[in-house]
GUBA-144661 format. One record per residue (C-alpha): residue number from 1; residue in three letters; chain; x, y, z. Coordinates in steps of 0.1 Angstrom, whole numbers. Each point is the difference from the previous one (the first is absolute). Layout:
REM residues N
<atom seq="NUM" type="ALA" mol="A" x="X" y="Y" z="Z"/>
...
This chain:
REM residues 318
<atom seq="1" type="UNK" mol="A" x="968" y="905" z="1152"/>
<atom seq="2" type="UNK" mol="A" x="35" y="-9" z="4"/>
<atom seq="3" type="UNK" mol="A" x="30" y="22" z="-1"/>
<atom seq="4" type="UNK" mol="A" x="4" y="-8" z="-39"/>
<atom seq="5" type="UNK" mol="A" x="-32" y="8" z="-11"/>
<atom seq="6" type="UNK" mol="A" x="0" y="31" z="20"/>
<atom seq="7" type="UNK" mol="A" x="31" y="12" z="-16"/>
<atom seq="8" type="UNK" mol="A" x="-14" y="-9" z="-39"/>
<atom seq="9" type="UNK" mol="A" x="-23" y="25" z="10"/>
<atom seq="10" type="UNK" mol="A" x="24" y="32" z="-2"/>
<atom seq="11" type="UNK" mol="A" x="29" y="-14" z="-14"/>
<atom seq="12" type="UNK" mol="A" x="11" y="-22" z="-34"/>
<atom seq="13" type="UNK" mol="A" x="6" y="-30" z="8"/>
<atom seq="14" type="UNK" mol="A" x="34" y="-18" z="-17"/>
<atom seq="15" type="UNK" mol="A" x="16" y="-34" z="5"/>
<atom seq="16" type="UNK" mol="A" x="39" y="6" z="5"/>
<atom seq="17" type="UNK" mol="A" x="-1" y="-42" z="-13"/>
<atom seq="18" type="UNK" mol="A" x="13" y="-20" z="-34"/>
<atom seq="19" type="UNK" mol="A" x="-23" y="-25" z="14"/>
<atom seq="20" type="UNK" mol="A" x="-38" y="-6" z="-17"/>
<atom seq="21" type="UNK" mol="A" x="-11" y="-22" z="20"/>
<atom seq="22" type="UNK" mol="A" x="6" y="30" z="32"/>
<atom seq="23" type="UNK" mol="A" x="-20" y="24" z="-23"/>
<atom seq="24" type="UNK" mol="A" x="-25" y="-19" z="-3"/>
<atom seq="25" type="UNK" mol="A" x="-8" y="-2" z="34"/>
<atom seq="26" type="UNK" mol="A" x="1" y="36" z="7"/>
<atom seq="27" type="UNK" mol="A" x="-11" y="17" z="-31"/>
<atom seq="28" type="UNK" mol="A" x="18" y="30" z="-2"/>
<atom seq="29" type="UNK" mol="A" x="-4" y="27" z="-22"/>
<atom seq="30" type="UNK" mol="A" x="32" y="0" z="-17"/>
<atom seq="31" type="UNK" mol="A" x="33" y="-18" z="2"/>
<atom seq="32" type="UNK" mol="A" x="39" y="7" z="1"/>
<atom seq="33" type="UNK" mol="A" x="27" y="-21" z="-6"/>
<atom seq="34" type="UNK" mol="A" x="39" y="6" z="-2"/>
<atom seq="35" type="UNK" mol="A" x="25" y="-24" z="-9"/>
<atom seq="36" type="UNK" mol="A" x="2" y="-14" z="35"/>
<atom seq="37" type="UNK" mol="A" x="-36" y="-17" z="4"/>
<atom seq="38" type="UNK" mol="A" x="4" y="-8" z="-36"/>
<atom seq="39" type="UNK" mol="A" x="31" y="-25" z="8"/>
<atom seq="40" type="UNK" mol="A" x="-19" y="-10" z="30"/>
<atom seq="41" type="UNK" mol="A" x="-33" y="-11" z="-20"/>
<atom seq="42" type="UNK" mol="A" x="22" y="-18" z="-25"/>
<atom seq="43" type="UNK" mol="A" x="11" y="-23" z="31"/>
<atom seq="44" type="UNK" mol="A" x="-31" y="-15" z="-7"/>
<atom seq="45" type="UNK" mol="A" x="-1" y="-26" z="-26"/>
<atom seq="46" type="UNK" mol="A" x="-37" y="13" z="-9"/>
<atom seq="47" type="UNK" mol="A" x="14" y="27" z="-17"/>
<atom seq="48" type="UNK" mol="A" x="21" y="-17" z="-25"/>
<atom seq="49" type="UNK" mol="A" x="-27" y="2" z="-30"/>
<atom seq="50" type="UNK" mol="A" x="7" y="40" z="1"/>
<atom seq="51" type="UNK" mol="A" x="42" y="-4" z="2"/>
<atom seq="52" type="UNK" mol="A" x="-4" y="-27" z="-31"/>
<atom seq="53" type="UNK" mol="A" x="-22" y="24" z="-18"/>
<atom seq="54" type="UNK" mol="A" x="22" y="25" z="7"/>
<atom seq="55" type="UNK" mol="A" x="30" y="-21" z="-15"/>
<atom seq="56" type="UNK" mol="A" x="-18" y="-10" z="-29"/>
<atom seq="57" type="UNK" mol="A" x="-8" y="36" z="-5"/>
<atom seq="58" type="UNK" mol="A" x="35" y="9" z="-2"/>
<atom seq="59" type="UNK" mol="A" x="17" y="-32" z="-21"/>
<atom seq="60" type="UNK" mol="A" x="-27" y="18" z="-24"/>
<atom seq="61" type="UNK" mol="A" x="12" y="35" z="1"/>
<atom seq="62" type="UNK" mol="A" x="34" y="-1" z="9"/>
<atom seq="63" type="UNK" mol="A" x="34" y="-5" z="-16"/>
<atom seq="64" type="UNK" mol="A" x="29" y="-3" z="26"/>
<atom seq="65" type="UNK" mol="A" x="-11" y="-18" z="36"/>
<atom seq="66" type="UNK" mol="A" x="9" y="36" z="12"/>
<atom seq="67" type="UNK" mol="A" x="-27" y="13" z="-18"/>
<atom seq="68" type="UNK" mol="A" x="-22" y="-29" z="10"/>
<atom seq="69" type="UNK" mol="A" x="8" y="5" z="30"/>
<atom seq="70" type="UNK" mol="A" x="-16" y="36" z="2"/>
<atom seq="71" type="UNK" mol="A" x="-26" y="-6" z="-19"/>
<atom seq="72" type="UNK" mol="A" x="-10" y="-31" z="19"/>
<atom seq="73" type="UNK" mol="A" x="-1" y="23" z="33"/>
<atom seq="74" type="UNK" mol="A" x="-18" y="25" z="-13"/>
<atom seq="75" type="UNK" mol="A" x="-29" y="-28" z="-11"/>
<atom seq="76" type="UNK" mol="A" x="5" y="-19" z="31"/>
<atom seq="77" type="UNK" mol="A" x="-9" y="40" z="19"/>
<atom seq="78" type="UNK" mol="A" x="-29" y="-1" z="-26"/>
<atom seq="79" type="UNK" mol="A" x="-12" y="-35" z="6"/>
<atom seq="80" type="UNK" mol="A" x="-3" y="7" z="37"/>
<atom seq="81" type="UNK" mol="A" x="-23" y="28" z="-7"/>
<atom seq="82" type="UNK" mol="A" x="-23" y="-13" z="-23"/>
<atom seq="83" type="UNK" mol="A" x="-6" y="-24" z="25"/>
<atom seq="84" type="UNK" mol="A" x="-4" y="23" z="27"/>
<atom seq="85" type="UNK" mol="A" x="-25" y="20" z="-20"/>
<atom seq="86" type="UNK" mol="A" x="-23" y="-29" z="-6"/>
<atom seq="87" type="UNK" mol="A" x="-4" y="3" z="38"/>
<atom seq="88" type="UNK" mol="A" x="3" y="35" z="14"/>
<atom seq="89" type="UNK" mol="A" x="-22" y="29" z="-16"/>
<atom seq="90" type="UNK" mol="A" x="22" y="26" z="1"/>
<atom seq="91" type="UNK" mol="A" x="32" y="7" z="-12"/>
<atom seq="92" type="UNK" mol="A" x="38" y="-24" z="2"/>
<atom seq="93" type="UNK" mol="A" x="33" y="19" z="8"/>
<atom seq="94" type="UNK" mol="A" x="27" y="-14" z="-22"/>
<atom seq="95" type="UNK" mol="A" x="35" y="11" z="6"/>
<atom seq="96" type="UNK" mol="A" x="24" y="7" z="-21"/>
<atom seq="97" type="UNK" mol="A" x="38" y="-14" z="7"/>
<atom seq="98" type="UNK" mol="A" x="17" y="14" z="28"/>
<atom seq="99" type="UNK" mol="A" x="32" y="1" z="-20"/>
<atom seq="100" type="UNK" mol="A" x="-17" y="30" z="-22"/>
<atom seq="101" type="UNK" mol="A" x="-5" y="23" z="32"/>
<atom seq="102" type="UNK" mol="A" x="28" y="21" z="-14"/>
<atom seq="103" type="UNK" mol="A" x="-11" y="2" z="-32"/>
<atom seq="104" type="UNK" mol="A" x="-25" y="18" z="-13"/>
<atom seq="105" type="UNK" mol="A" x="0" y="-8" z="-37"/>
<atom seq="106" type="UNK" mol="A" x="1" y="-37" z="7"/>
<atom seq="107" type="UNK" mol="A" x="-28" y="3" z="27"/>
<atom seq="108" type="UNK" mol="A" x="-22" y="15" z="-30"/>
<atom seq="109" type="UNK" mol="A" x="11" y="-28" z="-23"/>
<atom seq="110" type="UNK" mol="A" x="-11" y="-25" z="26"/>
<atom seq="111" type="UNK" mol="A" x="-33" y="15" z="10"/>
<atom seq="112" type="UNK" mol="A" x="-8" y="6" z="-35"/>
<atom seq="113" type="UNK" mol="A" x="8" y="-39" z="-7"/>
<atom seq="114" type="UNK" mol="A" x="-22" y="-12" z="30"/>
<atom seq="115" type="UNK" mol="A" x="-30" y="19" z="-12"/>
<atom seq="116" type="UNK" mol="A" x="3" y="-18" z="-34"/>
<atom seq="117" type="UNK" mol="A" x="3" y="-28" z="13"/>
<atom seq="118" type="UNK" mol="A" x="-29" y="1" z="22"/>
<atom seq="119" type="UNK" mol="A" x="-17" y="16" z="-29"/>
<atom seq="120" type="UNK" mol="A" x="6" y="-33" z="-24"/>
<atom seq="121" type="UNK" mol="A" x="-17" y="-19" z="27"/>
<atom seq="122" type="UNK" mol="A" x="-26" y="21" z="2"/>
<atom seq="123" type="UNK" mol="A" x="-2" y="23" z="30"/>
<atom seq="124" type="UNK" mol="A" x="-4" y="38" z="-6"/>
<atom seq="125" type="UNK" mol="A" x="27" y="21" z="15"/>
<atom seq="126" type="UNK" mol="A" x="-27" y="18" z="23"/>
<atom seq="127" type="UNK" mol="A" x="3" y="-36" z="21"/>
<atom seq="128" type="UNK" mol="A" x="36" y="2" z="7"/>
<atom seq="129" type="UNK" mol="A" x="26" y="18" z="19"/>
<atom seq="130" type="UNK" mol="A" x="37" y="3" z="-5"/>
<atom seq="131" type="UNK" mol="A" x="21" y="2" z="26"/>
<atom seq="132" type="UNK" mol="A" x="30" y="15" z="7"/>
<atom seq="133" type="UNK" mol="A" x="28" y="10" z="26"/>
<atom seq="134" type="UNK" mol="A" x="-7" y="37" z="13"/>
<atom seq="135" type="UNK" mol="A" x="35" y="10" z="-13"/>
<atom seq="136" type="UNK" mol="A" x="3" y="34" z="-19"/>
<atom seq="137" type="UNK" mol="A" x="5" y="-20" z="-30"/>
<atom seq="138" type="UNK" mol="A" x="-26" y="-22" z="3"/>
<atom seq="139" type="UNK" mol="A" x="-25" y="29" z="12"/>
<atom seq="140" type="UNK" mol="A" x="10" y="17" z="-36"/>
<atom seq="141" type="UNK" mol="A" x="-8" y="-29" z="-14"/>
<atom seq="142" type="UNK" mol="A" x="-35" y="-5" z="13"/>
<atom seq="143" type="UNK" mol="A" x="-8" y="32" z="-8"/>
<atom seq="144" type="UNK" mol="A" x="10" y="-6" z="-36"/>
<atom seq="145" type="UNK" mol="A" x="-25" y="-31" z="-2"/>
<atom seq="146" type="UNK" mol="A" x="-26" y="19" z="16"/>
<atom seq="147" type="UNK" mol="A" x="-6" y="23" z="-23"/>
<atom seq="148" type="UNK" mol="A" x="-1" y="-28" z="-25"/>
<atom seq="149" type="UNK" mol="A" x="-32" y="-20" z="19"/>
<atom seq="150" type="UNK" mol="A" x="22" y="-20" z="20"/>
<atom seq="151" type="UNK" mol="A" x="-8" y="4" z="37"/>
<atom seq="152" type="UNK" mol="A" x="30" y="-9" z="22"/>
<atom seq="153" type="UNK" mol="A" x="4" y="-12" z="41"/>
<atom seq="154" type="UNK" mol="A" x="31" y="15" z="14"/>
<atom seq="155" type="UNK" mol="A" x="17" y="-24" z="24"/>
<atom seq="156" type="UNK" mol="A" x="29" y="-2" z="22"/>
<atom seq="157" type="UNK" mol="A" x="-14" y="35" z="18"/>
<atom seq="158" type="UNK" mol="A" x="9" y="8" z="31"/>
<atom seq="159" type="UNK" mol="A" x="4" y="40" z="-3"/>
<atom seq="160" type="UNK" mol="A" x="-19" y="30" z="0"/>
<atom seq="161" type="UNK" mol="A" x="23" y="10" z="-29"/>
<atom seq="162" type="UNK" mol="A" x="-9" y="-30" z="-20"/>
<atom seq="163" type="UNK" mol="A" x="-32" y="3" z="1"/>
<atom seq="164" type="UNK" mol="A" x="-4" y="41" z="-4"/>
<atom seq="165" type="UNK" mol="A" x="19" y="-9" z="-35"/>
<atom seq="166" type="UNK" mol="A" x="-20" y="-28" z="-9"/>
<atom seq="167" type="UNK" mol="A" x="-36" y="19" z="8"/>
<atom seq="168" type="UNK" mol="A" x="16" y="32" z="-22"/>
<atom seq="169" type="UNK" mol="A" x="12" y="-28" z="-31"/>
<atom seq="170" type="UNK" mol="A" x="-38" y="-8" z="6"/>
<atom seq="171" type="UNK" mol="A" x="0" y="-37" z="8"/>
<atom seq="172" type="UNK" mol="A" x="-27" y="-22" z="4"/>
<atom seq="173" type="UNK" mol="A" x="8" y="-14" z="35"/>
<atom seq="174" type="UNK" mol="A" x="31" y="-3" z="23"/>
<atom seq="175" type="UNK" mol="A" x="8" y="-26" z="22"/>
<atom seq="176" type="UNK" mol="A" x="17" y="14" z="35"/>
<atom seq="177" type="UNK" mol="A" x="15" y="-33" z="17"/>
<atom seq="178" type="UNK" mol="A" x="-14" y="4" z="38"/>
<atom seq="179" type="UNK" mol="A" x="15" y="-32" z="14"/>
<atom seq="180" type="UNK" mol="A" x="37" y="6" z="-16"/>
<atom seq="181" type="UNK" mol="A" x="3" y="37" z="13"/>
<atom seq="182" type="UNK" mol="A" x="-13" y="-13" z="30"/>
<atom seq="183" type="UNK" mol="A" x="27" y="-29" z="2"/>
<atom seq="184" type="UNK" mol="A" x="26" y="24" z="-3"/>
<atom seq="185" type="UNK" mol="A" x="-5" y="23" z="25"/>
<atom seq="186" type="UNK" mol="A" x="-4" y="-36" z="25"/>
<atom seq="187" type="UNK" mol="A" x="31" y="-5" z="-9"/>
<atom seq="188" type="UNK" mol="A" x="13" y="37" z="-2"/>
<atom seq="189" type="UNK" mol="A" x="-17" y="3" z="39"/>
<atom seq="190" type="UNK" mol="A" x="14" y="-31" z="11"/>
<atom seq="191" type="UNK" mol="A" x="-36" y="-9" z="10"/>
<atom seq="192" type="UNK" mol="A" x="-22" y="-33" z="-5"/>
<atom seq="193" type="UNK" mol="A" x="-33" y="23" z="-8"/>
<atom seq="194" type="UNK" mol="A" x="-12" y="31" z="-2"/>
<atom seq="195" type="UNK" mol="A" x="-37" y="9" z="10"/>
<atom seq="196" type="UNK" mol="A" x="-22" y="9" z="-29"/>
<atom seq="197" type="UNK" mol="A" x="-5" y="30" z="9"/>
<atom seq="198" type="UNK" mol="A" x="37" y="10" z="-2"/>
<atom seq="199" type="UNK" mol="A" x="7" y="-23" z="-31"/>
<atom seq="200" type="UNK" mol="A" x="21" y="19" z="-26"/>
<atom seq="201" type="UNK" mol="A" x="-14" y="-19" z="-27"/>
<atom seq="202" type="UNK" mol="A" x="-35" y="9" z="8"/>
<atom seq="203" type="UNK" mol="A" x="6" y="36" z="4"/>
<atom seq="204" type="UNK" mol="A" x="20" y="-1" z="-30"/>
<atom seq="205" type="UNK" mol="A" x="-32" y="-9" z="-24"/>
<atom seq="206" type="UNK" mol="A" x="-24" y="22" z="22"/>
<atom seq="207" type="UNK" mol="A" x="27" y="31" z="-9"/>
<atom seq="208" type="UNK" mol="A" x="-3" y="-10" z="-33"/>
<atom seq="209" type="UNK" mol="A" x="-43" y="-2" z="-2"/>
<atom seq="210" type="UNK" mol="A" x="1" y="30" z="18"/>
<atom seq="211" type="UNK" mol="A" x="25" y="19" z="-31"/>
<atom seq="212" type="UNK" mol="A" x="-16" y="-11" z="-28"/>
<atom seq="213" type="UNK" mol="A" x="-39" y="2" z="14"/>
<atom seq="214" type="UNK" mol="A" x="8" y="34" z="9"/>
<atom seq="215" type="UNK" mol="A" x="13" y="10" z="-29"/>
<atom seq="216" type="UNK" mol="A" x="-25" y="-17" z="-22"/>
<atom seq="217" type="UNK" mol="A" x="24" y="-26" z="-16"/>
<atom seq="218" type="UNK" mol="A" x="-20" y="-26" z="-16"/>
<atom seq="219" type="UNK" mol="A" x="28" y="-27" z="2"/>
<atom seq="220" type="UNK" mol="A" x="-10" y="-30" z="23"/>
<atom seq="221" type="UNK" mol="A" x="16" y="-12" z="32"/>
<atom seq="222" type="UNK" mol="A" x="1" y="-36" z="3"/>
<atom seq="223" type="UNK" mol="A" x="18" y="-10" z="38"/>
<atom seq="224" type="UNK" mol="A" x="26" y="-29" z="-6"/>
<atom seq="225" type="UNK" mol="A" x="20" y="-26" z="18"/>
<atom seq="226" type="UNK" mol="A" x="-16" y="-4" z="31"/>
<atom seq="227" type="UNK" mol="A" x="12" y="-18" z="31"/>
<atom seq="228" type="UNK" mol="A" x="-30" y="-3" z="23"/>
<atom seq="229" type="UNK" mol="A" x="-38" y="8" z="-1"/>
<atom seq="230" type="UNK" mol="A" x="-1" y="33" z="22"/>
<atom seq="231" type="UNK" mol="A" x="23" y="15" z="-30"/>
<atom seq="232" type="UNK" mol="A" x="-30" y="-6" z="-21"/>
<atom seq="233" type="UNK" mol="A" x="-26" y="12" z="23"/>
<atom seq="234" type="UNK" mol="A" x="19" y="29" z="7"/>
<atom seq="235" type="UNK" mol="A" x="-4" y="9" z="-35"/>
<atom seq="236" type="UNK" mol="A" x="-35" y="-8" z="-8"/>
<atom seq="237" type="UNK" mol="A" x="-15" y="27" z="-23"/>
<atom seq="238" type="UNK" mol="A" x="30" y="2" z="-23"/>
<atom seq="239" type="UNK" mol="A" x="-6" y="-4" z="-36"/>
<atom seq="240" type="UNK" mol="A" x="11" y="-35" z="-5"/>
<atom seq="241" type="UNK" mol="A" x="21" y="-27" z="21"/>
<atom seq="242" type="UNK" mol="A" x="19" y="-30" z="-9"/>
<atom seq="243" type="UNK" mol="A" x="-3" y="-27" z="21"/>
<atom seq="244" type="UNK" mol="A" x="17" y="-34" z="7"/>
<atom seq="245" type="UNK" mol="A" x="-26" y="-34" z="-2"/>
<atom seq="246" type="UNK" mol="A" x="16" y="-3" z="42"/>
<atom seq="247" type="UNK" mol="A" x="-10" y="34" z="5"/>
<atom seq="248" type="UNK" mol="A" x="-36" y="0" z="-15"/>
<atom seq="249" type="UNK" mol="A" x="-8" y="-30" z="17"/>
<atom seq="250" type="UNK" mol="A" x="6" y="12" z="36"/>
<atom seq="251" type="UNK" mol="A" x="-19" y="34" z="-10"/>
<atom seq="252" type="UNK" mol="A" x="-27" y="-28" z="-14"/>
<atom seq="253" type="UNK" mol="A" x="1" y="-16" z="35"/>
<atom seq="254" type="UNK" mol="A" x="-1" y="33" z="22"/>
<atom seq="255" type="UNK" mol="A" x="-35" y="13" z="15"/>
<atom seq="256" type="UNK" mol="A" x="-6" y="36" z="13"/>
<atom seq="257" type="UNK" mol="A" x="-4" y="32" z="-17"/>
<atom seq="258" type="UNK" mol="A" x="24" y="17" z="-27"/>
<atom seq="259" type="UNK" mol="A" x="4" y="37" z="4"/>
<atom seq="260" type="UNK" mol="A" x="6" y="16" z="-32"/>
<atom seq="261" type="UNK" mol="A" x="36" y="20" z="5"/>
<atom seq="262" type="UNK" mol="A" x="8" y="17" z="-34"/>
<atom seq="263" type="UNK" mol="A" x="-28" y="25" z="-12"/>
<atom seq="264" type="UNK" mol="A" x="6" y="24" z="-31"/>
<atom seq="265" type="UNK" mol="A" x="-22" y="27" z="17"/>
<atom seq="266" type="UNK" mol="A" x="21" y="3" z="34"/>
<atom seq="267" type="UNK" mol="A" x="34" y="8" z="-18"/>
<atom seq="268" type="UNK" mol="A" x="-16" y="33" z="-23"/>
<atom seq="269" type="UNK" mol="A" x="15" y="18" z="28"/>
<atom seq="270" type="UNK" mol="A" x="33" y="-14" z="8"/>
<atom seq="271" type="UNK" mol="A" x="29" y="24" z="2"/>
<atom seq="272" type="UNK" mol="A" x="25" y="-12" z="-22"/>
<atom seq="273" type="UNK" mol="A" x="19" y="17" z="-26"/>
<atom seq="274" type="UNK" mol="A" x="0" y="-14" z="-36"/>
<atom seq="275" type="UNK" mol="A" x="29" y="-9" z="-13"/>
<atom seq="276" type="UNK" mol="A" x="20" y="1" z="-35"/>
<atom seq="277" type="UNK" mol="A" x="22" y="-23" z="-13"/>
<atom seq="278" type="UNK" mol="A" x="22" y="-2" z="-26"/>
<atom seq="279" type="UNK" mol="A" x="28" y="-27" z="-6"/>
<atom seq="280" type="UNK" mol="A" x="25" y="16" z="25"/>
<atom seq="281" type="UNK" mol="A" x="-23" y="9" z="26"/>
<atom seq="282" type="UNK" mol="A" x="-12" y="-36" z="-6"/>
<atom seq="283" type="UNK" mol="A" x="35" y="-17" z="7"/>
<atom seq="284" type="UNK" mol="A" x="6" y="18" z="26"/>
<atom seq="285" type="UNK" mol="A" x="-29" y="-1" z="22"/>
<atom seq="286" type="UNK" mol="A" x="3" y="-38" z="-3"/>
<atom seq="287" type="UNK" mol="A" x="33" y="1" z="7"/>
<atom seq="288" type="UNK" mol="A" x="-8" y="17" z="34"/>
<atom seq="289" type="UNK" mol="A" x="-21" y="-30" z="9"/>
<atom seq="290" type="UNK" mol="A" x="17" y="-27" z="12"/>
<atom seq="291" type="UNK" mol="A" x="-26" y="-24" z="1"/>
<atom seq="292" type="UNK" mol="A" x="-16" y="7" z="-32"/>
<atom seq="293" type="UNK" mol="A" x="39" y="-2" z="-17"/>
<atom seq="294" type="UNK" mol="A" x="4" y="-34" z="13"/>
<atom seq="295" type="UNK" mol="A" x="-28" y="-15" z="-4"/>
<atom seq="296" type="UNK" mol="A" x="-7" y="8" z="-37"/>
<atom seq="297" type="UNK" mol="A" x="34" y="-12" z="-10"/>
<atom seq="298" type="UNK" mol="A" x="-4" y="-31" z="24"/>
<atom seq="299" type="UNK" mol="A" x="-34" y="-7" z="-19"/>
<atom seq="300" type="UNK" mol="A" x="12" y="4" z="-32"/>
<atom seq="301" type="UNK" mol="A" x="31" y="-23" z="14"/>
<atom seq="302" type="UNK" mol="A" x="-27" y="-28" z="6"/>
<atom seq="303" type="UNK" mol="A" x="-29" y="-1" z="-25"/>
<atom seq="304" type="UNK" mol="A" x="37" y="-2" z="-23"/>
<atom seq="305" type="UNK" mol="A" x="11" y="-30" z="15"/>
<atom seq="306" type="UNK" mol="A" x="-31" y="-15" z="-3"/>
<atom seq="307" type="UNK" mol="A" x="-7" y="6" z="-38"/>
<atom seq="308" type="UNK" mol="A" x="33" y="-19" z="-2"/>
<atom seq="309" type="UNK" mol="A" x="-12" y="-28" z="17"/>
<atom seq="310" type="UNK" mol="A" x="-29" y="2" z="-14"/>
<atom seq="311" type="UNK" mol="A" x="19" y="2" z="-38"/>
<atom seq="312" type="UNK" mol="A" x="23" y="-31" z="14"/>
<atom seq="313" type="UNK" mol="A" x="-35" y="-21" z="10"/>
<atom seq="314" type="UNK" mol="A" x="-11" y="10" z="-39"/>
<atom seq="315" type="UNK" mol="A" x="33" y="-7" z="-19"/>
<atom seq="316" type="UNK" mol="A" x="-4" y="-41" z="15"/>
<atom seq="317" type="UNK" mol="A" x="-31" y="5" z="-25"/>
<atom seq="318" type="UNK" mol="A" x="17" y="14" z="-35"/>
């Protein structure tokens, strides 16, 4: 077997892809999209049926082109994945505006309009995952909606703090980005690589799969954002990872034999202390992290951008 059906073996498979046509090659289990490979995909004029639906959606329910506007991107998220559950078998990550991260009533609101949407077209709420920024608001949030049925993927992670407040709001799934805490420390080293084995980013999802299998947490770590194959290798035996069509098609071309690196049993005896957070404690343990301080607002900074591209590209529609 090749390196990509080794790794189905032990871990969930997901395409990190707005593309079909990728997931159809691959079959993966699940899928995420953000706003980013959204805009991409829509560079493609074989996605225009699902913007026009969108738009005609919208002229339907809406009054002002503002509120066209937002309902049209909230069906055009939808559209997207319908489509990509007529493919994969699992489950589509749909995020919620990036623009709501500090806001925890309007992060509801949106989630709870996403799932009716979906709903109207007729996929159960059990095949769908909201996402949302890992900030303290948007973790309160999440854990809001999750005690109502809705099972959220918390994104933009890239601390141990994040994720120890996600796994205690009882989350679904979080999303620690590998490649971006990884690029940072490049940069923060002044270094063109850094050997697997020393890679931030990896050790930063291992920490995390050690914490919460230790402690029994029943929240699900998917690895994100990765920049090269060993990242992913490195990782094998984690719950789920997401993985780019370029990725999963050099682990699809690679020989040899995949040794399973994350085990639940091995970590029962880890010595680490467990850790309780509240809002302060929260704040400020982030705040003592560089990386993860930067990087969360910088993501939030970009998926933001591109939802206003993304609503620019839509309004040439209305």
């Amino acid at each position: 077997m090749n390196l990509l059906e080794q790794l189905k073996k032990v871990t969930t498979v997901v395409a990190d892809t707005g593309d079909f046509e990728s997931m159809k090659e691959f079959k993966p289990q699940d899928t995420t999209t953000n706003p980013s490979l959204i805009l991409a995909a829509t560079e493609d004029s074989k996605y225009d049926s699902l913007i026009h639906d969108a738009v005609k959606y919208a002229k339907e329910h809406g009054g002002s082109k503002a509120e066209q506007l937002t309902i049209c991107m909230d069906k055009l998220s939808v559209n997207f994945g319908r489509e990509i559950l007529k493919i994969v078998p699992g489950r589509v990550s749909t995020e919620v505006d990036a623009r709501l991260s500090f806001d925890t009533a309007a992060t509801i609101a949106k989630a709870r309009t996403l799932i009716r949407l979906y709903d109207e077209v007729g996929i159960p709420k059990e095949k769908v995952l909201i996402k949302i920024a890992s900030t303290w608001e948007g973790i309160e949030a999440a854990k809001v909606l999750e005690q109502e049925g809705v099972h959220c993927n918390l994104t933009l992670l890239f601390s141990m703090s994040q994720a120890i407040a996600c796994a205690d709001a009882g989350v679904t799934l979080i999303s620690p980005f590998v490649g971006r805490i990884y690029d940072w420390y490049k940069k923060d080293r002044g270094v063109e690589d850094i050997p697997v084995e020393e890679d931030p980013g990896v050790a930063s999802v291992t920490d995390i799969f050690t914490y919460f299998k230790k402690f029994g947490y029943k929240t699900e770590i998917m690895g994100a954002s990765f920049r090269k194959a060993e990242q992913i290798i490195e990782l094998a035996g984690c719950d789920l990872l997401t993985i780019s069509p370029k990725l999963l098609k050099e682990l699809e071309s690679r020989e040899g034999k995949l040794e399973r690196k994350l085990r639940p049993e091995d970590v029962k005896d880890a010595d680490i202390e467990k850790l309780m957070l509240d809002e302060k404690s929260f704040r400020w343990m982030l705040n003592e992290d560089a990386m993860g301080t930067e990087k969360l607002s910088e993501g939030i900074r970009k998926f933001s951008a591109d939802i206003v591209k993304l609503e620019k590209k839509v309004m040439a529609f209305l």
